[in-house]
VOPA-295088 format. One line per 3 residues: number of its first residue (from 1); for each residue x, y, z of C-alpha. Coordinates in steps of 0.25 Angstrom, whole numbers, padded with zeros to 4 digits. Layout:
# residues N
NUM) X/Y/Z ~ ...
***
This chain:
# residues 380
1) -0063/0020/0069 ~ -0054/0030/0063 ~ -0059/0043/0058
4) -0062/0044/0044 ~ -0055/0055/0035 ~ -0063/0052/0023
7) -0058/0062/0013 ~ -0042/0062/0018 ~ -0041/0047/0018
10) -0048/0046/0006 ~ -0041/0057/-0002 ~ -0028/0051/0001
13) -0033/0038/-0002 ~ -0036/0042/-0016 ~ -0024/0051/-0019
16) -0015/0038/-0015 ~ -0023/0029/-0024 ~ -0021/0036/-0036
19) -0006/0037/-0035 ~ 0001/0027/-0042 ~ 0011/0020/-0033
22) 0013/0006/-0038 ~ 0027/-0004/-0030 ~ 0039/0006/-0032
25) 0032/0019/-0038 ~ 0025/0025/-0027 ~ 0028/0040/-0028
28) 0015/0046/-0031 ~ 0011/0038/-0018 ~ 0023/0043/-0009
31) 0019/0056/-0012 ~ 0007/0058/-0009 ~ 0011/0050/0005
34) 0024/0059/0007 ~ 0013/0070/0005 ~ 0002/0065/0015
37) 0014/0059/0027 ~ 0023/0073/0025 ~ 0016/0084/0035
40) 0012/0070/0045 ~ 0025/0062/0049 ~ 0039/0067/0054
43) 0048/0063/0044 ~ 0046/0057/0029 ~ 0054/0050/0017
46) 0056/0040/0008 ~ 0064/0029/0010 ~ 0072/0021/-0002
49) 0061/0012/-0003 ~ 0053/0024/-0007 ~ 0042/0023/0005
52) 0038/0035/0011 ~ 0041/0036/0026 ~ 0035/0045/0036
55) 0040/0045/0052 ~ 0034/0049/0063 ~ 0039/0048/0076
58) 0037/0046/0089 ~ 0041/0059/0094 ~ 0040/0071/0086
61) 0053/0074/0077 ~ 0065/0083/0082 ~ 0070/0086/0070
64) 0060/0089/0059 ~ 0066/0093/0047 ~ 0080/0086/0048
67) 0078/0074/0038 ~ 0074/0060/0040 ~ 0079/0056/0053
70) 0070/0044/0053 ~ 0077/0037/0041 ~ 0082/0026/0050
73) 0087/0012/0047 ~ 0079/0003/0056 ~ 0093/-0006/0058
76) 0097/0007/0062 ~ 0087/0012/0072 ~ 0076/0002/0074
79) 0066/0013/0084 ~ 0054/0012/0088 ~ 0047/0012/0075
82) 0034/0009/0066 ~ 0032/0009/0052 ~ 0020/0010/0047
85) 0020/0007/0029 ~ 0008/0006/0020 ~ 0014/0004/0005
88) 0012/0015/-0004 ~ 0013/0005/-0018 ~ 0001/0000/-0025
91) -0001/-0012/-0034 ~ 0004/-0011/-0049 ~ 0010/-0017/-0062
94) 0024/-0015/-0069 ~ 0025/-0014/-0084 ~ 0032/-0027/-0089
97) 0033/-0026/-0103 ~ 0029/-0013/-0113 ~ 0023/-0020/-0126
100) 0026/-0013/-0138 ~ 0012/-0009/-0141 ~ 0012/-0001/-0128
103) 0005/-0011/-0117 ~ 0011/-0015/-0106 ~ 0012/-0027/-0097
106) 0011/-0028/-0083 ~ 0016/-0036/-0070 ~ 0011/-0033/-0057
109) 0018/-0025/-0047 ~ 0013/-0031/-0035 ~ 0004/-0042/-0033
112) -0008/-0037/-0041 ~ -0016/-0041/-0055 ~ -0022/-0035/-0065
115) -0037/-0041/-0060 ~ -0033/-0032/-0045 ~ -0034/-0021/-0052
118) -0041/-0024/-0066 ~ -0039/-0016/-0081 ~ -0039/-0002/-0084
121) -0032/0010/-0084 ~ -0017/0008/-0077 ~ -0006/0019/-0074
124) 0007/0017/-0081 ~ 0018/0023/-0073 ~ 0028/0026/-0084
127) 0040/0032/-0078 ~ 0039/0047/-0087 ~ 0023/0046/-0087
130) 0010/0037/-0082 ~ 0002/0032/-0092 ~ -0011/0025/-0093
133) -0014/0012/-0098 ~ -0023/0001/-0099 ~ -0023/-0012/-0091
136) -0029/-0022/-0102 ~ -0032/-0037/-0102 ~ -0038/-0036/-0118
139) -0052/-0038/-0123 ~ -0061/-0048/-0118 ~ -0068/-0049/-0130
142) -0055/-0059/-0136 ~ -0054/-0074/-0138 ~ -0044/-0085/-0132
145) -0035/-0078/-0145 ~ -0032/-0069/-0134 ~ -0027/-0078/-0124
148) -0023/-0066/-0113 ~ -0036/-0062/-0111 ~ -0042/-0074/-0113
151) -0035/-0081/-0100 ~ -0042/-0070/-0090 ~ -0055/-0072/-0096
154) -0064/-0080/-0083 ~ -0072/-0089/-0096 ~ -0060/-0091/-0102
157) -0044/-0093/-0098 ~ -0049/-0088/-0083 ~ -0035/-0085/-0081
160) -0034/-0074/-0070 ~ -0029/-0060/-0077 ~ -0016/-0058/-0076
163) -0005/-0048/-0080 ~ 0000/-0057/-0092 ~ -0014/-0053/-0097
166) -0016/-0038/-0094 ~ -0007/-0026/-0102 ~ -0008/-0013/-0102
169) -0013/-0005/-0113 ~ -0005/0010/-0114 ~ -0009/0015/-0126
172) 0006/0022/-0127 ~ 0016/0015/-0136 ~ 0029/0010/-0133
175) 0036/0023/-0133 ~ 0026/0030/-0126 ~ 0026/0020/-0116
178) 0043/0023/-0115 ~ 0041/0037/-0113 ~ 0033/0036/-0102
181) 0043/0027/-0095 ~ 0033/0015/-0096 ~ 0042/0001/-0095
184) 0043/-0013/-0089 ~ 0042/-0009/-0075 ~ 0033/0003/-0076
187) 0021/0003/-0065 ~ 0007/0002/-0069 ~ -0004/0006/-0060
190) -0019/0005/-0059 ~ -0023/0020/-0066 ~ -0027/0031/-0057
193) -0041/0030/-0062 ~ -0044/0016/-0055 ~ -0038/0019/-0042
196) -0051/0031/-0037 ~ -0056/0025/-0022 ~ -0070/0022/-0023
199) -0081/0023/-0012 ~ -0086/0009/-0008 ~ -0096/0011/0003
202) -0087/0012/0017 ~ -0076/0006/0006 ~ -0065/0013/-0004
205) -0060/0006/-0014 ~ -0049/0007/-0023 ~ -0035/-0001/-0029
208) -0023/0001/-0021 ~ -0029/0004/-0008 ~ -0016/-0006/-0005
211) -0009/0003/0001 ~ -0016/0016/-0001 ~ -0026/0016/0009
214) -0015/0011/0018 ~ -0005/0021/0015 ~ -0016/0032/0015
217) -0019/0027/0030 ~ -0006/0029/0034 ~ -0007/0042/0029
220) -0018/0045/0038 ~ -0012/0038/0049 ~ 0001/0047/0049
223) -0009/0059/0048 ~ -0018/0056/0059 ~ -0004/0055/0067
226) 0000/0069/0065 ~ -0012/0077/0065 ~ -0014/0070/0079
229) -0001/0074/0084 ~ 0002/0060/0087 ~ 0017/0052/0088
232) 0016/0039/0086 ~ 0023/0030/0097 ~ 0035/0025/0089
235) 0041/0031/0077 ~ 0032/0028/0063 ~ 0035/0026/0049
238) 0025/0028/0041 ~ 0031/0021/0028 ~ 0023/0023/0013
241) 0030/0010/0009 ~ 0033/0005/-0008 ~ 0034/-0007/-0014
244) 0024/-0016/-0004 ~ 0016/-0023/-0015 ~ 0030/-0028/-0021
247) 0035/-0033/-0008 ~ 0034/-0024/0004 ~ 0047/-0016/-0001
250) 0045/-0003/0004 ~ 0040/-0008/0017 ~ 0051/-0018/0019
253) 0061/-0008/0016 ~ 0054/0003/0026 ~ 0053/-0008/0038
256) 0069/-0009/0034 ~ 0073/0004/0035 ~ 0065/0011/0045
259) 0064/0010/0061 ~ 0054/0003/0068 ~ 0051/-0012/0070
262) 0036/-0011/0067 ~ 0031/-0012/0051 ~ 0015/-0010/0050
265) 0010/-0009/0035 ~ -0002/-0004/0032 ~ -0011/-0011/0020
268) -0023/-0015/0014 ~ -0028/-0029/0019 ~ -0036/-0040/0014
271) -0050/-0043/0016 ~ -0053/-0057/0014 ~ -0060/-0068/0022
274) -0047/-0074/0022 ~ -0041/-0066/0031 ~ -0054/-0063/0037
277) -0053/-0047/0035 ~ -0065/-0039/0029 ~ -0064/-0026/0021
280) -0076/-0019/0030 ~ -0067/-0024/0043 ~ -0056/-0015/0051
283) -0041/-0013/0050 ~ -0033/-0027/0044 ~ -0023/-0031/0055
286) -0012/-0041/0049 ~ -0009/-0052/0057 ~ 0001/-0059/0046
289) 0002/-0057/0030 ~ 0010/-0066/0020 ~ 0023/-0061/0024
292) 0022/-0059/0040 ~ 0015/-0061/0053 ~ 0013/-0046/0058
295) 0017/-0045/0073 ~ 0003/-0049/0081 ~ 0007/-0037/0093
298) 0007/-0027/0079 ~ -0007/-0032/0072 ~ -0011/-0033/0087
301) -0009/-0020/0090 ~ -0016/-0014/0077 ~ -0027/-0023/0080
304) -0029/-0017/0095 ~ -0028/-0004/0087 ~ -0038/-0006/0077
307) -0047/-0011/0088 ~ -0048/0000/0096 ~ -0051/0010/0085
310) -0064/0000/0083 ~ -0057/-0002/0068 ~ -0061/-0019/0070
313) -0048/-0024/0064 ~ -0046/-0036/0055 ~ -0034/-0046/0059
316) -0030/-0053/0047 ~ -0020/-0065/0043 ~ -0017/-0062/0028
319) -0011/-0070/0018 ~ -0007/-0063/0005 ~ -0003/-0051/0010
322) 0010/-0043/0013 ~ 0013/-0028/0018 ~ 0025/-0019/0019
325) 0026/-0026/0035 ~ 0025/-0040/0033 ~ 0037/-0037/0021
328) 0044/-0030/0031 ~ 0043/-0042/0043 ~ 0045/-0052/0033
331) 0059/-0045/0028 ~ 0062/-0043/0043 ~ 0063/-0028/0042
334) 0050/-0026/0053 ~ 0050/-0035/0065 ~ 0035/-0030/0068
337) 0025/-0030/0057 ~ 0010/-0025/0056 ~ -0002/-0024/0047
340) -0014/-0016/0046 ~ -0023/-0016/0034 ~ -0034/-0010/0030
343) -0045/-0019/0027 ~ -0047/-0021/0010 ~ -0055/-0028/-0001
346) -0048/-0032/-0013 ~ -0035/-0030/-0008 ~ -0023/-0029/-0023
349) -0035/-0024/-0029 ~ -0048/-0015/-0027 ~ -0046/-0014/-0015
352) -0057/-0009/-0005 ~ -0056/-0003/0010 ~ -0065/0003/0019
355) -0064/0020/0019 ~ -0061/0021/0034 ~ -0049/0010/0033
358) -0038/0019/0030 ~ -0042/0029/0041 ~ -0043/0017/0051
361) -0029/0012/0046 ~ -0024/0026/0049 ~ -0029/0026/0064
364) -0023/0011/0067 ~ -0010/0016/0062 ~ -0011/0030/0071
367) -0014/0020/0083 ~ -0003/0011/0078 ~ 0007/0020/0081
370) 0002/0028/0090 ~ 0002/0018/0102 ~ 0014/0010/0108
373) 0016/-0004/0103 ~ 0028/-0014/0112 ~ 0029/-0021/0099
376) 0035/-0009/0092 ~ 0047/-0008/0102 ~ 0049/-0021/0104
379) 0044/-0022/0119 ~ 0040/-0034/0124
***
């Protein structure tokens, strides 16, 4: 089993968790990755995607300081490559309409609802000024006279809450709300103040450990690289991706654009009897998702991986589940496509994991890369 580094992976952890990166706004989460992948690859960048890229070859660089030399089409360099992506964006809601009293109503921005992540306090990300505001259902103590909250109450309508029932309370009229550049489309996140990791036994908790644990995992693989001295086999891309929760975007455009023939995404996974995973079990090794059947020599090989660093991996079918790599095969833009998962309850919601987790993400990854695969070259 991987060595535990308790308090790095867990500041990091937290730091991540508190930035807001809702689908097509992940600044404050590139930043402190750019910050964290700077001093431990070879090259770095943001693509027009706006994911965050670091390389790290095979050979040390021979040219350190001359630009991006890696910025390569894949139609025009294929190489001997592997990307590695974990998606930076987290699940949020967009303004649809300011009423003129000041509340606002919300869609979701991903597949998410307003039960995932309950009432309270929401950040408004206006685009002069982040505001606070409430996300309300109404009082309980009403009739049938009010029908909206009446549906959603179990003894009652027992109509699942939905956003055509929830608004958000601001406190700010109408002009205030102008001011600060709040408008249909404006992001609206779960607050700050609900997104602190708890201790759960061997456990952590908290929302939006899709994909932060995953990305913070990376992190920590790309570190463990470096102070090792280690080269990986074949070129890497490490590749903070945007947009997965809408479609895989960033992913799909990375596979696109850079070399390699290999795509493996990094993600939480689902622990249900359905696919026969179990939070307190070992890494989640994708066989197949909603959108691909990953290549069997792939989840093969990060099984053997896992194995032998006495990690007890999960293999697992699952149904209602997509990741930056199955996008990326599906559009055609990766013949080769791979899945490891860290094992999670309450996945689009609170979601829990065991503490060593990320650190045994980490080492799989470091073993991924550090050890020849045919597959990758296209051997027989």
């Amino acid at each position: 089993m991987a060595t535990r580094e308790d308090s790095a992976t867990d500041e990091l952890l937290q730091e991540l968790l508190w930035a807001y990166g809702p689908c097509g706004q992940e600044a404050d989460v590139r930043a402190i990755c750019a910050r964290e992948l700077r001093p431990v690859v070879d090259d770095m960048w943001t693509d027009d995607a706006g994911n965050l890229v670091g390389y790290i070859g095979a050979e040390p660089p021979t040219d350190a300081g001359h630009g991006h030399r890696h910025r390569v089409s894949s139609a025009a360099e294929p190489g001997v490559a592997t990307r590695v992506m974990a998606h930076m964006d987290e699940l949020s809601m967009l303004v649809k309409r300011v009423e003129p009293d000041g509340t606002l109503h919300l869609t979701q921005l991903g597949t998410m609802y307003p039960g995932n992540f309950g009432l309270g306090p929401v950040g408004i990300l206006g685009e002069n000024e982040t505001l606070t505001g409430v996300l309300t259902l109404g009082s309980e103590h009403t009739t049938q006279e009010s029908q909206r909250i009446w549906q959603t109450k179990p003894d009652q309508g027992d109509k699942a809450l939905d956003w055509d029932h929830v608004y958000v309370f601001t406190g700010r009229s109408t002009d205030d709300l102008d001011a600060a550049g709040v408008r249909p489309g404006t992001r609206v996140c779960v607050d700050r103040s609900k997104r602190t990791l708890v201790e759960v036994g061997d456990y952590l908790g908290c929302y939006f450990l899709d994909d932060r644990a995953a990305v913070t995992a990376l992190l920590r693989a790309a570190r463990v690289l470096r102070e090792r001295g280690q080269r990986p086999v074949d070129d890497v891309y490490l590749v903070f991706t945007t947009n997965e929760e809408i479609g895989g975007v960033g992913g799909t455009y990375a596979s696109g654009s850079l070399p390699g023939t290999l795509t493996l995404a990094l993600e939480v996974g689902p622990t249900e009897r359905e696919y026969g995973t179990k939070v307190s079990g070992g890494p989640i090794i994708g066989y197949s998702d909603a959108l691909c059947v990953y290549d069997k020599d792939v989840a093969d090989r990060l099984m053997g991986i896992a194995t032998d660093l006495g990690l007890s991996p999960q293999s697992a079918v699952l149904g209602a589940f997509e990741s930056d790599a199955s996008h990326s095969k599906a559009n055609g833009l990766t013949p080769r496509a791979g899945l490891l998962c860290l094992p999670t309850l309450s996945t689009h919601g609170y979601e829990v994991m065991l503490r060593t987790a990320i650190d045994d993400m980490a080492a799989i990854v470091v073993e991924f890369v550090m050890q020849p695969g045919a597959h990758a070259r296209g051997e027989p």
